[in-house]
C-alpha positions in Angstrom: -1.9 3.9 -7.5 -2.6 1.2 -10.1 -0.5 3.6 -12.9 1.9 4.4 -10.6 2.4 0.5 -10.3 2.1 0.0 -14.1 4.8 2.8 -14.9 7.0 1.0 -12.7 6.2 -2.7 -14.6 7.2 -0.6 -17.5 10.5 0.1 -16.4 11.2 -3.8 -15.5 10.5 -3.3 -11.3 8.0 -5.3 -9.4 5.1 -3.2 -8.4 2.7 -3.7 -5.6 0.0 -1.5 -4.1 -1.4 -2.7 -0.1 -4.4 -1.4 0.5 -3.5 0.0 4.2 -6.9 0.2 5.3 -8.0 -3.0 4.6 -9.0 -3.6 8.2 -11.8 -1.1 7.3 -15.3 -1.6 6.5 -15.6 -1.1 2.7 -13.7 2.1 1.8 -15.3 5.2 0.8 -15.3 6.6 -2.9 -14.0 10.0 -2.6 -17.2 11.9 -2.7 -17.4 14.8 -0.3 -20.0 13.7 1.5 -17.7 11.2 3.0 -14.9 13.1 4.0 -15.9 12.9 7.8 -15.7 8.9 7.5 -13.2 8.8 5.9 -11.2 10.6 8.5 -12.1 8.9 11.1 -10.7 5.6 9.2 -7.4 7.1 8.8 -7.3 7.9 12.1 -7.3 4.7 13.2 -4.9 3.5 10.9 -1.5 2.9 13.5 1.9 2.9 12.1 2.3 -0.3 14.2 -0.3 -1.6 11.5 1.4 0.3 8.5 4.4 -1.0 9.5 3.0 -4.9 9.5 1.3 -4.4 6.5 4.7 -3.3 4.7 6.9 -6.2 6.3 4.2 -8.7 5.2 4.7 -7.5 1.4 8.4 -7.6 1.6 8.1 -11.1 2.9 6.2 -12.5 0.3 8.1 -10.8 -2.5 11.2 -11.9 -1.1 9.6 -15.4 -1.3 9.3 -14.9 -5.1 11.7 -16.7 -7.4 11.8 -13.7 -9.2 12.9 -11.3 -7.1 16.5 -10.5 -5.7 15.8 -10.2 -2.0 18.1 -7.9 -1.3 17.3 -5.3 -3.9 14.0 -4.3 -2.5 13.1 -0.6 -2.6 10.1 1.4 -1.5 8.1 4.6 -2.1 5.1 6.1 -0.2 2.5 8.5 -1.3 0.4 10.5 0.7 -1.4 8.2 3.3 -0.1 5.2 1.2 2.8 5.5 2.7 
């Protein structure tokens, strides 16, 4: 996620990366061995939350001088959305 973010800096956009599952206990590191945890985690990961999470980012942004609040777009990618 952090080069997908960078490659959009690159092109001029504002990039930002929520961590969805920050409600979790630590996150796991992608070994094998914790494939079971992990999918338990992501279980329990609600689109009602998801859906918080996401206006909460658009709210701060738009609460950036930077940024043109009404030119806000976003892109998901796998279980990051």
């Amino acid at each position: 996620m952090q080069s997908v973010v960078a490659r959009l800096l690159s092109q001029g956009y504002l990039g930002l990366a929520p961590s969805m599952f920050h409600r979790e206990d630590p996150m796991t590191t992608g070994l094998h061995e914790e494939m079971n945890t992990a999918i338990v985690r992501m279980r329990r990961c609600t689109d009602d939350n998801v859906l918080s999470d996401v206006r909460a980012a658009v709210g701060y942004i738009k609460t950036q001088s930077f940024v043109q609040g009404d030119k806000i777009g976003i892109v998901g990618f796998c279980d990051g959305g």
